[in-house]
C-alpha positions in Angstrom: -9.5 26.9 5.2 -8.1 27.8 1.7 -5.8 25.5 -0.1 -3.1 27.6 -1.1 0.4 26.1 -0.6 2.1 24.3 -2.9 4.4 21.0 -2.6 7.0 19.8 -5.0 8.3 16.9 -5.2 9.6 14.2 -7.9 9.2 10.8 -7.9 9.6 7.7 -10.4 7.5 8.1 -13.2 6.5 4.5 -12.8 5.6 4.8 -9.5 3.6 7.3 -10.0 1.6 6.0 -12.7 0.8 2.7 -10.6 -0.2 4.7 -7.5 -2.4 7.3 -9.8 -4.0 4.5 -10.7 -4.6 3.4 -7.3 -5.8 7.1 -6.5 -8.5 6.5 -9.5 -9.7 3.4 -8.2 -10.5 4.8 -5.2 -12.0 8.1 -6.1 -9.2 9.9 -5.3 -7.1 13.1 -6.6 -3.4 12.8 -6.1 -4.2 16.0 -4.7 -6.7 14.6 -2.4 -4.8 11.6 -1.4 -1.8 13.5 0.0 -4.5 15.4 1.9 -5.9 12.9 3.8 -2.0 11.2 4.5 -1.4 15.1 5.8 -4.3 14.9 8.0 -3.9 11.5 8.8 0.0 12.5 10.1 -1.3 15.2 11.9 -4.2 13.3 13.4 -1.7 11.0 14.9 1.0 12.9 15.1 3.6 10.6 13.3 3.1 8.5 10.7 -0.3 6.8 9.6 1.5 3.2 9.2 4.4 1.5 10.5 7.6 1.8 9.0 9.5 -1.5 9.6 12.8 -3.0 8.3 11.7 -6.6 7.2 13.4 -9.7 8.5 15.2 -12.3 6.8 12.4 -14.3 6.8 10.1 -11.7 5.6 12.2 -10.7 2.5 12.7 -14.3 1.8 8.7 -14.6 1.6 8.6 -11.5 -0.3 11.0 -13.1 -2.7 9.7 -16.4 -3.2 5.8 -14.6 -3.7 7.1 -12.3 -6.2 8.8 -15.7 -8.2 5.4 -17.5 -7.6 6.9 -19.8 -4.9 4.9 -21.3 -2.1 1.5 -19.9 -3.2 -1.6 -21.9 -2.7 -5.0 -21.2 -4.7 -8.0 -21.7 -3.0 -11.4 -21.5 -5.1 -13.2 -19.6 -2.1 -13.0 -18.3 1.1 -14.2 -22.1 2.4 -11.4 -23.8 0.7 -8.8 -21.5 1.6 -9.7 -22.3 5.6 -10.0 -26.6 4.6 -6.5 -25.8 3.0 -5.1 -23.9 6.1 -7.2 -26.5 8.2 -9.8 -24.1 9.9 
C-alpha cells in the first residue's frame, strides 16, 4: 500500500534527539518506528504497552535511582543473583 499521508506533530527538541538516537541504534527511521507503533496499535487494537500511573512507592524508587540511591553493582550476571541470594 502506498505511503502517502502525512502526520504532524511537535515535540521537545530534546526528546526527540534522545529517541532519534534510540531509532539509530536500532536500525530504525523515525519514519519507520511510528510505523511499526501504528501497526502495533492496530494489531492490538489499543495501545502496544501499558499506560500506568506509578505509585508512591514506584516514584519514590524512580527518585532515589535517578539520585544514585539504593543501587547495587554486581560484576556479572553470577554476582548479581549471590547479591540478591539466588
Amino acid at each position: 500500500m502506498a505511503k502517502s499521508a502525512m502526520i504532524h506533530a511537535r515535540t521537545e527538541t530534546e526528546l526527540k534527539k534522545e529517541v532519534e538516537a534510540i531509532f539509530s541504534a536500532l536500525g530504525l527511521s523515525t519514519t519507520a518506528a511510528l510505523n511499526l507503533f501504528f501497526h502495533q496499535v492496530k494489531m492490538r487494537r489499543g495501545l502496544p504497552f501499558a499506560v500506568e500511573i506509578p505509585n508512591e512507592e514506584t516514584l519514590k524508587t524512580f527518585s532515589d535511582s535517578d539520585a544514585g540511591k539504593g543501587l547495587v553493582e554486581s560484576k556479572s550476571a553470577k554476582d548479581m543473583f549471590r547479591k540478591l541470594g539466588i
